[in-house]
C-alpha positions as CSV (number, residue, x, y, z in Angstrom):
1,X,-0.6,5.6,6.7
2,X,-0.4,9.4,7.5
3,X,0.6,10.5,11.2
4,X,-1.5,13.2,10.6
5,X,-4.8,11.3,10.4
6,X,-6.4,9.3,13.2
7,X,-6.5,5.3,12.1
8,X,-9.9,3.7,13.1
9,X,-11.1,0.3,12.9
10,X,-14.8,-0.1,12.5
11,X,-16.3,-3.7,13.4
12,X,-19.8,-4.4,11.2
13,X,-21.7,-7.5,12.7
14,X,-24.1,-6.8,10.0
15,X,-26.7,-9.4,11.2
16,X,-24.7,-11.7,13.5
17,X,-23.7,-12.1,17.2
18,X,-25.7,-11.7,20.5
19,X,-24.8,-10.9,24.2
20,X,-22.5,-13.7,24.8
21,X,-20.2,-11.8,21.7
22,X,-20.8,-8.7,23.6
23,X,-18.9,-9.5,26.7
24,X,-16.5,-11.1,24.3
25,X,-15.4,-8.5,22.4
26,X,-15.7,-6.1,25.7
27,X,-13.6,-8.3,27.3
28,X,-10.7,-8.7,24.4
29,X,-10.6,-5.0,24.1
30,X,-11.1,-4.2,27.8
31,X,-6.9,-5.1,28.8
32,X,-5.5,-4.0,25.6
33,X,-3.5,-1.0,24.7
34,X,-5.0,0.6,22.1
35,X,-4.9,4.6,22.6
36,X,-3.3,4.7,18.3
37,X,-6.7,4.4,17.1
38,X,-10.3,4.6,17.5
39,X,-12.0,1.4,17.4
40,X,-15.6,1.6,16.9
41,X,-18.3,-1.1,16.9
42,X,-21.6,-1.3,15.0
43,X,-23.1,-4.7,15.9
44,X,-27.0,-5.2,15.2
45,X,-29.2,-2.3,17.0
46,X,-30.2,-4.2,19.9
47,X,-26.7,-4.8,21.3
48,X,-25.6,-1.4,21.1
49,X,-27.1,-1.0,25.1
50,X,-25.3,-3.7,25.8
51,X,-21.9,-2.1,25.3
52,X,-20.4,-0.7,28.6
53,X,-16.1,-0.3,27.4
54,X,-14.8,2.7,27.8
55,X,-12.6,3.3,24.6
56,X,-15.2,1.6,22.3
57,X,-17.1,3.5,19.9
58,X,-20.8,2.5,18.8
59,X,-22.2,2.8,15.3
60,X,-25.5,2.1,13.7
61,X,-25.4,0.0,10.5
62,X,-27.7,1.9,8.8
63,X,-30.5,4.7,9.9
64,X,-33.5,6.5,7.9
65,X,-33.5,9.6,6.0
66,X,-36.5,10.3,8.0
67,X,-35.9,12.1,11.0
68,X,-39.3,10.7,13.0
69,X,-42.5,9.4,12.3
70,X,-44.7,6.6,11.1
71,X,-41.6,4.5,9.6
72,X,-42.3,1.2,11.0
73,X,-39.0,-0.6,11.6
74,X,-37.2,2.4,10.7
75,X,-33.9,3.9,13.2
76,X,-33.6,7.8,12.8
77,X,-30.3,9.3,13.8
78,X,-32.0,11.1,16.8
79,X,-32.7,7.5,18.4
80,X,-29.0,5.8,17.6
81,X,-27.6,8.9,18.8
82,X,-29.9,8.6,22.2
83,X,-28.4,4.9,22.7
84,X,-25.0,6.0,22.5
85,X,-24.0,5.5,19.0
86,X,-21.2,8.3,17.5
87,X,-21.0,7.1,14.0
88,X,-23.3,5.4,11.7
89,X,-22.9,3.3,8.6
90,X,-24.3,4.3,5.5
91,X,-24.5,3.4,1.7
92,X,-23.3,0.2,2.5
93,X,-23.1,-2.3,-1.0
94,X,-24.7,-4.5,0.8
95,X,-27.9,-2.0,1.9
96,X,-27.0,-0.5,-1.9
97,X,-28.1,-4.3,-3.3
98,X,-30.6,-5.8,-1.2
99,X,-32.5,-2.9,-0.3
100,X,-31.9,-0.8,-3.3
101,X,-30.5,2.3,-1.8
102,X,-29.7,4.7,-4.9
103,X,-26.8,7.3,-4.5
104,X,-29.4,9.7,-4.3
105,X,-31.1,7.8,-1.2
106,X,-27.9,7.4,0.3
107,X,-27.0,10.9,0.0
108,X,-30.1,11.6,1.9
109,X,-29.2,9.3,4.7
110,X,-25.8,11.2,5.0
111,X,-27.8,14.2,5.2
112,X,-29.6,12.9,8.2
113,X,-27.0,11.4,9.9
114,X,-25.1,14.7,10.4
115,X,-28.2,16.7,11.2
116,X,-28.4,13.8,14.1
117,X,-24.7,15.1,14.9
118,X,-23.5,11.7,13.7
119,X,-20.6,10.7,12.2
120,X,-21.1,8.8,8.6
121,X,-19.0,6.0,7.7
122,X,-20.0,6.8,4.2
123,X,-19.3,3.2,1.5
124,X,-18.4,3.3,-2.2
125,X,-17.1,0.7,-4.4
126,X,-18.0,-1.4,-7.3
127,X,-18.5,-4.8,-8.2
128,X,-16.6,-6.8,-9.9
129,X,-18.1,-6.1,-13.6
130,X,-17.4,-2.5,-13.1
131,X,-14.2,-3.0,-12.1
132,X,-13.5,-5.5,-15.2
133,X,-15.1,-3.1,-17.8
134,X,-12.9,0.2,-16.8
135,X,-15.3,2.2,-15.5
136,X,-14.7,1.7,-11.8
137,X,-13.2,5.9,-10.8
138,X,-16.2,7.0,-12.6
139,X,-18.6,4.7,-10.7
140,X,-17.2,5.4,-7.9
141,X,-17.0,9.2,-8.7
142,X,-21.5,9.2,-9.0
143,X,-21.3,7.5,-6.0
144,X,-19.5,10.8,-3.8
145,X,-20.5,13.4,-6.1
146,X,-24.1,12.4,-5.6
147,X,-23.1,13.1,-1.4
148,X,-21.1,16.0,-2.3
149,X,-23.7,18.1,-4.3
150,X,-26.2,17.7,-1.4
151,X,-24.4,17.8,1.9
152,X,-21.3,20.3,0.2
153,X,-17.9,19.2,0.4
154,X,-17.2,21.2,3.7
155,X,-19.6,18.5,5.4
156,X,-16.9,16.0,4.5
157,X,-14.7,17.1,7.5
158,X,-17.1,15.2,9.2
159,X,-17.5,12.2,7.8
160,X,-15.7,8.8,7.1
161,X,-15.4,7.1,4.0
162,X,-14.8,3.3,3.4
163,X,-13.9,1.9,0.0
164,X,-15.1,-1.6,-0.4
165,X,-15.1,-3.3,-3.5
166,X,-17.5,-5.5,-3.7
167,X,-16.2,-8.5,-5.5
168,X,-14.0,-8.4,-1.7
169,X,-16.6,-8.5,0.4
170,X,-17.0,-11.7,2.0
171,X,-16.1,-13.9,-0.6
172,X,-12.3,-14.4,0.9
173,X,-10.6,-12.6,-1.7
174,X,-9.5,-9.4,-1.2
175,X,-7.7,-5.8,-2.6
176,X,-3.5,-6.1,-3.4
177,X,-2.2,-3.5,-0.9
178,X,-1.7,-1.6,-4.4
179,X,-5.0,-2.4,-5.2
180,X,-6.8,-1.0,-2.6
181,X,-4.2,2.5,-2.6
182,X,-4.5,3.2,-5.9
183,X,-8.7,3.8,-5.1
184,X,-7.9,5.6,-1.8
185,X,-5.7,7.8,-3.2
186,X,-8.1,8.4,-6.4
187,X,-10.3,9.0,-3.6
188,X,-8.6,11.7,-2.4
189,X,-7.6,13.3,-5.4
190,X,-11.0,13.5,-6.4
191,X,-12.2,15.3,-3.1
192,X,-9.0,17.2,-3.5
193,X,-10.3,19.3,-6.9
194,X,-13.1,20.5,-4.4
195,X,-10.8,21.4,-1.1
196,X,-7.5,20.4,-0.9
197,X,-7.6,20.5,2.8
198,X,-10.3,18.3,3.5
199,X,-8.9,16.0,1.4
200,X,-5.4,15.5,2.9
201,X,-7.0,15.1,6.3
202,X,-9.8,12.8,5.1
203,X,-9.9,9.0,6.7
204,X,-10.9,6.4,4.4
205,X,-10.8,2.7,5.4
206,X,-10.7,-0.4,3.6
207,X,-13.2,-2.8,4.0
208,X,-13.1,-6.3,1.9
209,X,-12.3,-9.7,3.6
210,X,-9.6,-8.1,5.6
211,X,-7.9,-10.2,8.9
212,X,-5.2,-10.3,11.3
213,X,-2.6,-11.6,8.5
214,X,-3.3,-9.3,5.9
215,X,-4.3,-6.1,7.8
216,X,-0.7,-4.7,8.2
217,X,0.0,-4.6,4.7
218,X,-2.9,-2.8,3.9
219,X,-3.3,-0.6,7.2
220,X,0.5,0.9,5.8
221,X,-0.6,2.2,2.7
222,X,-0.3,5.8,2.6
223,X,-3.7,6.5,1.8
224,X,-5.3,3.4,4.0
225,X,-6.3,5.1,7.3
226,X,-8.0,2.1,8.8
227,X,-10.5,-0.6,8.2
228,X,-14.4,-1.6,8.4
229,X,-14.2,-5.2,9.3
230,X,-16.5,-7.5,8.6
231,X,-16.4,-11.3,9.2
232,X,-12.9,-11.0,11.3
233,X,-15.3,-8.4,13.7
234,X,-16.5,-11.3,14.9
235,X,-13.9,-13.2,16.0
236,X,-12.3,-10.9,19.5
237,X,-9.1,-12.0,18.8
238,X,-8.6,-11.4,15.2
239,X,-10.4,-8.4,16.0
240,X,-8.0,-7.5,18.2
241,X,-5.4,-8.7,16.3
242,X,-6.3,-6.1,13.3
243,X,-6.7,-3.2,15.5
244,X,-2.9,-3.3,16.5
245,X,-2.5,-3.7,13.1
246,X,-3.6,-0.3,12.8
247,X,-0.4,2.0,13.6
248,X,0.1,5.9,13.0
């Protein structure tokens, strides 16, 4: 991991937990010293308000490309950022798959999460067939360039990425350390042909069945700023556990 970049680890509930995990995870993080990083939670909308930590970021798992209007069931970036959230997920596989977000849709979400002054933890990866037939850095490259030729790759000084492959994602296996470096850094390289800068300071966390034992090895991988945690964000401890994981 690079001193020069910020680790953060981002918990998504996606659609688990209630109050009683609230106070839990308030109360794990509440005692612990944890000024290296930024941890950030994005637990299901209605428990955002229920957060009260000092220290602990809140995110959105998702918002509209709508900004207001009649979008019932719909969260636009004005209203998570008027409940506190700083960051919000977006283009996650799972959204990608069951809800059939296209790069182009999720491009549009990005779009509406910055003019909201939000921070976009923006997801790419590929599943498992992409990865086998060879074409995972161009899958992956639709998947920013379709961001990048709306938003403009100056916009990505203010946004997060997370690389999770989804063959990782809650099925208990997970990325080699080398695995999971050699996208990061192909991530960077990529944005890198657009602005060098940018690139180098960009923060792009892993996310795929990562825990307290193998978090280390991946967390200090030179292009592995971080994670976005997904069943382990619901366990305090292991939470915990992963977030001092996370060193500069």
């Amino acid at each position: 991991m690079q001193s020069s970049r910020r680790p953060i680890v981002a918990g998504n509930w996606k659609m688990n937990g209630d109050v009683e995990l609230v106070e839990k995870v308030e109360q794990a993080l509440a005692g612990a010293d944890l000024n290296h990083l930024d941890v950030l939670v994005c637990p299901p909308a209605p428990f955002l308000s229920k957060f009260s930590t000092d220290g602990v970021l809140l995110g959105g798992q998702n918002l509209s490309h709508f900004s207001a209007g009649a979008h019932t069931g719909e969260l636009s970036g004005a209203i998570l950022k008027n409940i506190g959230c700083s960051y919000v997920i977006v283009g996650h596989s799972e959204r990608r798959a069951d809800n059939h977000e296209t790069n182009g849709l999720v491009a549009d979400k990005v779009q509406a999460a910055l003019d909201s002054a939000l921070v976009p933890v923006l997801c790419v990866g590929e599943p498992e067939e992409i990865r086998e037939d060879g074409s995972l850095f161009a899958f992956i490259s639709a998947q920013l360039d379709a961001v990048i030729s709306l938003v403009g790759i100056n916009a990505f000084s203010n946004i997060v990425l997370a690389y999770e492959p989804v063959w990782a994602i809650g099925t208990g296996k997970t990325a080699s350390p080398e695995q999971a470096q050699e996208v990061h850094a192909f991530i960077r390289q990529h944005l890198a042909k657009l602005d060098a800068g940018i690139a180098q300071n960009m923060q792009i966390l892993y996310g795929g069945s990562v825990n307290a034992k193998n978090a280390a090895l991946l967390f200090g991988q030179s292009d592995v700023d971080g994670g976005l945690i997904g069943g382990a964000s619901l366990d305090p401890e292991n939470f915990l556990s992963i977030c001092q994981a996370a060193k500069l």
